[in-house]
TORMAR-448971 format. One record per residue (C-alpha): residue in one letter; x, y, z. Coordinates in steps of 0.2 Angstrom, whole numbers, padded with zeros to 4 digits, always signed. Layout:
<sites>
aXYZ...
</sites>
This chain:
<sites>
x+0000+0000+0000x+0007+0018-0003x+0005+0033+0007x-0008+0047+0004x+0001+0062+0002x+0005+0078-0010x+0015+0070-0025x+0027+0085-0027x+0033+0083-0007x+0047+0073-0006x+0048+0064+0012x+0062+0056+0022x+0058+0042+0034x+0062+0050+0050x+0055+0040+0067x+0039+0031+0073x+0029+0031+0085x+0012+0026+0091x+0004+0042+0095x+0010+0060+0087x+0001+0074+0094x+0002+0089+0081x+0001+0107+0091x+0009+0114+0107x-0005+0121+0113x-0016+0116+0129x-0026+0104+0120x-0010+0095+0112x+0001+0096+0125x-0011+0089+0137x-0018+0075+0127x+0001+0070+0123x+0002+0072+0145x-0012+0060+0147x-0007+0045+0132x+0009+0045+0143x-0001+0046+0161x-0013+0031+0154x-0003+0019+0144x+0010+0022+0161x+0023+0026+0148x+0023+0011+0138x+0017+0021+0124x+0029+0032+0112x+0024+0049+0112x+0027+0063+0102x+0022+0080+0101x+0027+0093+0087x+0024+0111+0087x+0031+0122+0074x+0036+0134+0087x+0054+0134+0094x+0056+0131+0112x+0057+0149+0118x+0042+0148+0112x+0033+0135+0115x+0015+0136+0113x+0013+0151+0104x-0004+0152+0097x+0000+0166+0084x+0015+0178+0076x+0011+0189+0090x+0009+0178+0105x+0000+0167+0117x-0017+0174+0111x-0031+0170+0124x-0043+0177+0136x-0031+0167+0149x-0048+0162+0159x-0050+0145+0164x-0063+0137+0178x-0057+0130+0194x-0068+0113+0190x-0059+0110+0172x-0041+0114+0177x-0043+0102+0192x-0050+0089+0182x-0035+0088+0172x-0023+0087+0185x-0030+0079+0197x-0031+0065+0181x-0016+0069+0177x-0004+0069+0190x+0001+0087+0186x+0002+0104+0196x+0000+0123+0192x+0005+0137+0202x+0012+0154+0200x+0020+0162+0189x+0008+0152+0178x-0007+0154+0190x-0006+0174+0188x-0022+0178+0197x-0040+0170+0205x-0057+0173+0201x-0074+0171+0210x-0083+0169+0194x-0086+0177+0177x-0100+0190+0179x-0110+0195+0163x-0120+0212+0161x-0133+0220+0150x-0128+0233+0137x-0136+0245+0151x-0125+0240+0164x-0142+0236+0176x-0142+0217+0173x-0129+0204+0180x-0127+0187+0180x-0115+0178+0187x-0108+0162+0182x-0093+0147+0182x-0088+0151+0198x-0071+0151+0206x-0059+0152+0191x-0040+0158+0188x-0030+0169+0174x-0017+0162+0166x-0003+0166+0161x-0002+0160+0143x+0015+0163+0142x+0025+0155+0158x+0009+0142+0156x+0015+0134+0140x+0035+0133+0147x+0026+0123+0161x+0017+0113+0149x+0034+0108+0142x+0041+0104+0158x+0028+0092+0160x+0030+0085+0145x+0046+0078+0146x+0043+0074+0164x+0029+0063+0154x+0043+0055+0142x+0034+0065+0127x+0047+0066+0114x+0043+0085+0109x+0048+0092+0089x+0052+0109+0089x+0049+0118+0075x+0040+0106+0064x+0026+0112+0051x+0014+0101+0048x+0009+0099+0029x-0003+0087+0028x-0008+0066+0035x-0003+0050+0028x-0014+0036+0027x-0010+0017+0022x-0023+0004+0023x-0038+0017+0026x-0033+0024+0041x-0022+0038+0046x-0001+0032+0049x+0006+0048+0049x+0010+0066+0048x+0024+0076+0035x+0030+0092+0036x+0045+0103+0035x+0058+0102+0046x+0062+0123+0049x+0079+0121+0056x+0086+0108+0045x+0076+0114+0031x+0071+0096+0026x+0055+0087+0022x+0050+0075+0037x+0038+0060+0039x+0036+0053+0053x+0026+0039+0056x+0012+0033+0068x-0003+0021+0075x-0012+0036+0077x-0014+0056+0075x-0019+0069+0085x-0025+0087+0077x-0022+0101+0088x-0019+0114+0077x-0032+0127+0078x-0050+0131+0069x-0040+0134+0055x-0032+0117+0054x-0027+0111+0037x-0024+0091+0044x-0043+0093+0046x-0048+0100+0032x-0036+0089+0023x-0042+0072+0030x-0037+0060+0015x-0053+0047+0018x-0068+0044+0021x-0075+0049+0039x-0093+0059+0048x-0078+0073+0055x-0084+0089+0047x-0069+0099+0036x-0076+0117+0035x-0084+0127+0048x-0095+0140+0041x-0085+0156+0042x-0099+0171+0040x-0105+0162+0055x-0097+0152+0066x-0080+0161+0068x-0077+0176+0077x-0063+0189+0077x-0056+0191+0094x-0043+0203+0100x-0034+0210+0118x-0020+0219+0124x-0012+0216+0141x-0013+0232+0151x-0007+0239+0166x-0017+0254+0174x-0019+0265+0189x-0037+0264+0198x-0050+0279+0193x-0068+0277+0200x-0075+0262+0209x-0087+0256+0194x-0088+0236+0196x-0098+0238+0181x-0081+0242+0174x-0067+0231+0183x-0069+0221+0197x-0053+0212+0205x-0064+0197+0211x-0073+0193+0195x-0070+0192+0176x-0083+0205+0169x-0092+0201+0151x-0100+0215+0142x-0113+0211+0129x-0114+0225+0118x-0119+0227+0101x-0111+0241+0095x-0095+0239+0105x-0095+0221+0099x-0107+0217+0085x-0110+0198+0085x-0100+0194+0100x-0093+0202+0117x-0082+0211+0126x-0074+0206+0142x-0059+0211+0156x-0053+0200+0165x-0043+0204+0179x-0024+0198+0182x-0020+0211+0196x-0027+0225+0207x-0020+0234+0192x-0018+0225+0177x-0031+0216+0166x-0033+0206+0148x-0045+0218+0140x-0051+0214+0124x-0069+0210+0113x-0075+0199+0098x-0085+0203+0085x-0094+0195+0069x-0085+0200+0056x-0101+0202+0045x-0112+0212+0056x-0099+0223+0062x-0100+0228+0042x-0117+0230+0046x-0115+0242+0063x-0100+0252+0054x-0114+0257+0040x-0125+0260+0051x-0114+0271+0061x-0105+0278+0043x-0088+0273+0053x-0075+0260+0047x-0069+0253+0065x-0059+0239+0063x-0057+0226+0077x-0043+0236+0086x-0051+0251+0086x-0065+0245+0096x-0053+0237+0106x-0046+0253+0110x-0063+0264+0111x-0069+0249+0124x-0052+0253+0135x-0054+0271+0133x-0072+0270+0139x-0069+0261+0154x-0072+0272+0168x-0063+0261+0181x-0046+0263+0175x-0035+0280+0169x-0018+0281+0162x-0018+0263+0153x-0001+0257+0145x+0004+0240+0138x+0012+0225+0151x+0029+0228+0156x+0032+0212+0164x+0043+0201+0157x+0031+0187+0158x+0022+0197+0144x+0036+0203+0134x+0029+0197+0114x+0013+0196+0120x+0005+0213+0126x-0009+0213+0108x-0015+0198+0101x-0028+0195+0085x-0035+0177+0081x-0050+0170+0077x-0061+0157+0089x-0074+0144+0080x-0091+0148+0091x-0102+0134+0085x-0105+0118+0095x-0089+0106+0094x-0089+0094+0078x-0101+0083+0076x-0090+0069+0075x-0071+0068+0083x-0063+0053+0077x-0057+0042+0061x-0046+0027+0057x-0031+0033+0067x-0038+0049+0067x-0044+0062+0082x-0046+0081+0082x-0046+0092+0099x-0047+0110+0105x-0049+0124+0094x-0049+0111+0079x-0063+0102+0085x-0073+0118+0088x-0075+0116+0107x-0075+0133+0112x-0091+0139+0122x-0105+0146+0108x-0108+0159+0122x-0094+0165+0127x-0080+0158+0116x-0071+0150+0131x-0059+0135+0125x-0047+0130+0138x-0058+0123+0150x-0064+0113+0135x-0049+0107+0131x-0044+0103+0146x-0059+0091+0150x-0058+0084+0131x-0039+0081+0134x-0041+0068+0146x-0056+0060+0140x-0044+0057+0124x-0029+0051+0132x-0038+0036+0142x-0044+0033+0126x-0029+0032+0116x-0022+0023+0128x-0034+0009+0132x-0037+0008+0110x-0020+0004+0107x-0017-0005+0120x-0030-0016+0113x-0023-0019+0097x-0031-0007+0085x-0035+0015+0085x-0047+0011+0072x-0064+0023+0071x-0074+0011+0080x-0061+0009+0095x-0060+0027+0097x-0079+0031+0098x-0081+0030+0115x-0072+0046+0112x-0087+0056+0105x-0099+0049+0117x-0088+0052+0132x-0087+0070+0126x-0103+0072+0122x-0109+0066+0139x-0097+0079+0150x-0098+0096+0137x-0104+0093+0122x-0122+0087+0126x-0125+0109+0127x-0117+0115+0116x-0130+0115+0101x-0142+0123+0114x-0128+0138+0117x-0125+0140+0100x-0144+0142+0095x-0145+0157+0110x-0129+0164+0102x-0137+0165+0085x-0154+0170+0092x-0143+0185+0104x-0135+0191+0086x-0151+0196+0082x-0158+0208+0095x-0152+0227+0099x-0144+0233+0115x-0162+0237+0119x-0169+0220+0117x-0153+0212+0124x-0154+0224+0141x-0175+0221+0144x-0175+0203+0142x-0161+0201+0156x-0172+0213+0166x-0188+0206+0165x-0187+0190+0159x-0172+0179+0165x-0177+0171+0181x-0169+0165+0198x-0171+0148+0191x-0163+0154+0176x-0146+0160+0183x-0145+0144+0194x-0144+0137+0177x-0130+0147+0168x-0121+0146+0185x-0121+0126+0181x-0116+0130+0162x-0136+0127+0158x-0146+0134+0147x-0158+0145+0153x-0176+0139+0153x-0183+0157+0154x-0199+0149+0165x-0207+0164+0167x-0212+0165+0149x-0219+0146+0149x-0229+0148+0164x-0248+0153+0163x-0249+0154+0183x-0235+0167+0183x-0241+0176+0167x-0259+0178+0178x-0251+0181+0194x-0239+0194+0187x-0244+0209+0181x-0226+0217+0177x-0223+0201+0169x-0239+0204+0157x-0235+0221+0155x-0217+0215+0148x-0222+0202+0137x-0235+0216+0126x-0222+0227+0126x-0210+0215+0119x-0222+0198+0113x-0209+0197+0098x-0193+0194+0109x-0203+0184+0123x-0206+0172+0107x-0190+0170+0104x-0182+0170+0121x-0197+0154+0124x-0193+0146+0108x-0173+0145+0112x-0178+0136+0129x-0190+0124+0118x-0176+0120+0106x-0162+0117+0119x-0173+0104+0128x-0176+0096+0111x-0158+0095+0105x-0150+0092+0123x-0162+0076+0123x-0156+0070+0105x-0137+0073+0111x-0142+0061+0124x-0146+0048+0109x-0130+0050+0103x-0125+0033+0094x-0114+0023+0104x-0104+0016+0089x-0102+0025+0073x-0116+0012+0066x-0130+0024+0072x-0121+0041+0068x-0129+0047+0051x-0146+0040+0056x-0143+0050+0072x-0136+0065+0062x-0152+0067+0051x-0161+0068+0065x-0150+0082+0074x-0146+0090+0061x-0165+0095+0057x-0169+0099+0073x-0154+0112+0075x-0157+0121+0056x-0175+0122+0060x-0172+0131+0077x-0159+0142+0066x-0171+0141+0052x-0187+0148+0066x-0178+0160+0077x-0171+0172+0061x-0178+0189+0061x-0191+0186+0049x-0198+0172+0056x-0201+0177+0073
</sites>
């Protein structure tokens, strides 16, 4: 059998091995942490990143990008399965939650609970130390190219070596893609598999930028800047399609940044006759803040090559399917992040451990083929994903509505019950529209629902919708058998509630 692979790129056997993780990031470098940590070693591993070591990690040219906000629950979930530790530098601050308010300011709710700011930076050098600690055999500077397949199932990974300036192949049981939304291994995937290529880029991805400042303290505003809490703004004129946020790091210090749909903030710039591009609204939202005077880029060294960042963050529910022959996708190339709020390390995190086990325990047993690896998905689906489709219908539905809309319908219609769910990561049920008792008994309530009967529609339709598709996630096919019967059936549910909720349906 021959390998799949472009026939102008000229390869030189170089090593193999059973598992080769491709990306440095969280996702990769803890999925390669937890093949080791489950297989107790007796598994090669290898990681590459096309990073040098200085540098290990480095999500774009211009640095660690991320919001650097992770939830206590998922980074403990990984270490405690993992047998790893983080502290400071790496820690840099903790968080008693992420709090979320109306374009008004008047509405809050708060959710996630107890959390930490990361360092990306001094995080991803403590990622490498644990990565040798794990016997992970770790590539620097390796771009990945493309997959090789023999025998219908995925045996390896090529690419260009950027120190030797040579062509590379190195060869394995099994592949790991960890290389972003924008992954070309997935996109790529030279046979026949239910993983999806292409996410919809008008809108799925968002644009997401932040800077890394230090400030001096203006007026107390916890609207503004809290210490305690990671403050979200949902705005649609500050961020058309997506949200801005600052999160703490210091008493003085904060990642401040916002994302936006690229299409509709064409739409708000005509409508504005302004031509702001994503780092000009960063910089209006940092000049608006009222909590903070005198802002200026990080001088920490811990910063240094990381004080502005720009990259993009998939925002749709994670892909459909996860796995092929040899095959599996995690993180940002999977699509994990949250719909809501475009969170991805905790995600990962979570999705790294349930990978590893499996890995470990397919192997192991002889084969990584599709079928070995589906437990997977399912597992996957049954700790994160079961939501997500839920999330990303609200997201789509919140797109649609003005600051107006967005700030009554946190006022008067989100309920108690309602942020005891979203505290849990739930999607809100919105009761007091799908109750007749409290309609009657409620005359505020009443008074609300005339004065808006278009948005209380659509904020009870979402609610419908996630129970419906929460309960077919919990169908989800146990073996790939049952996945395209399974995915007809999903698949219409969600385009209808997409197809129900647009602007002139409702």
């Amino acid at each position: 059998m021959h390998y799949i692979q472009d026939p102008h790129y000229n390869t030189s056997v170089d090593k193999d091995y059973d598992v080769v993780i491709v990306g440095g990031g969280v996702a990769g470098s803890h999925a390669a942490i937890a093949v080791s940590r489950f297989s107790k070693q007796g598994l090669s591993v290898c990681l590459v990143d096309r990073n040098n070591s200085s540098e290990f990690g480095k999500k774009t040219r211009s640095g660690w990008s991320c919001g650097d906000a992770v939830s206590k629950k998922s980074l403990e979930f990984a270490c405690e399965n993992l047998g790893i530790s983080y502290d400071r530098p790496e820690i840099e601050h903790d968080v008693e939650g992420v709090v979320v308010y109306s374009p008004d300011h008047e509405s809050r709710v708060l959710f996630d609970g107890d959390g930490y700011i990361l360092n990306r930076k001094a995080w991803a050098h403590k990622q490498l130390q644990h990565l040798v600690k794990a016997g992970v055999e770790v590539v620097h500077e390796f771009d990945a190219r493309g997959l090789m397949v023999k025998d219908g199932s995925v045996s390896g990974v090529y690419g260009y070596d950027l120190r030797t300036k040579k062509e590379v192949q190195i060869k394995a049981k099994m592949v790991v893609d960890a290389t972003g939304s924008a992954s070309i291994l997935r996109q790529n995937l030279p046979l026949k598999s239910f993983i999806e290529r292409e996410i919809d880029k008008d809108n799925d991805l968002i644009g997401t930028g932040r800077y890394i400042i230090e400030f001096e303290r203006a007026a107390d505003d916890e609207t503004w800047f809290d210490p305690k809490y990671c403050i979200i703004h949902l705005d649609q004129i500050i961020a058309p399609g997506g949200y801005s946020w600052v999160f703490p790091k210091s008493e003085s210090k904060m990642n401040v940044g916002l994302g936006v749909m690229r299409r509709l903030l064409e739409t708000r710039n005509r409508m504005l006759d302004r031509n702001d591009t994503l780092k000009d609204l960063i910089e209006q939202y940092i000049a608006a803040n009222r909590s903070i005077r005198n802002p200026t880029p990080s001088t920490s060294t811990l910063d240094s090559n990381n004080v502005f960042n720009i990259w993009q963050v998939p925002v749709r529910r994670q892909n459909d399917c996860l796995v092929a022959n040899g095959f599996a996708i995690i993180g940002d190339a999977a699509w994990m992040p949250r719909p809501i709020d475009a969170g991805g390390i905790g995600p990962a995190l979570e999705a790294s451990v349930l990978l590893g086990r499996c890995i470990a325990e397919a192997l192991e047993s002889g084969t990584a083929d599709e079928a070995s690896l589906w437990r997977y998905n399912v597992e996957y689906v049954r700790r994160r994903g079961y939501q997500m489709a839920s999330f990303e219908v609200l997201r789509k539905y919140l797109q649609t509505l003005t600051n107006e809309e967005i700030s009554f319908g946190m006022r008067y219609f989100l309920s108690e019950q309602d942020v005891e769910s979203i505290k849990r990561r739930e999607h809100p049920r919105f009761p007091k529209l799908n109750s007749l008792v409290r309609l009657l008994l409620d005359a505020d309530l009443r008074r609300a629902v005339r004065e808006r009967p278009k948005l209380a529609k659509g904020l009870r339709l979402t609610a419908e919708k996630s129970i419906r598709l929460i309960a077919l996630y919990e169908e989800y096919p146990e073996s790939p058998m049952g996945f395209e019967a399974w995915h007809r059936r999903f698949s219409a549910e969600l385009n209808d509630a997409i197809t129900r909720l647009s602007p002139n349906n409702i």
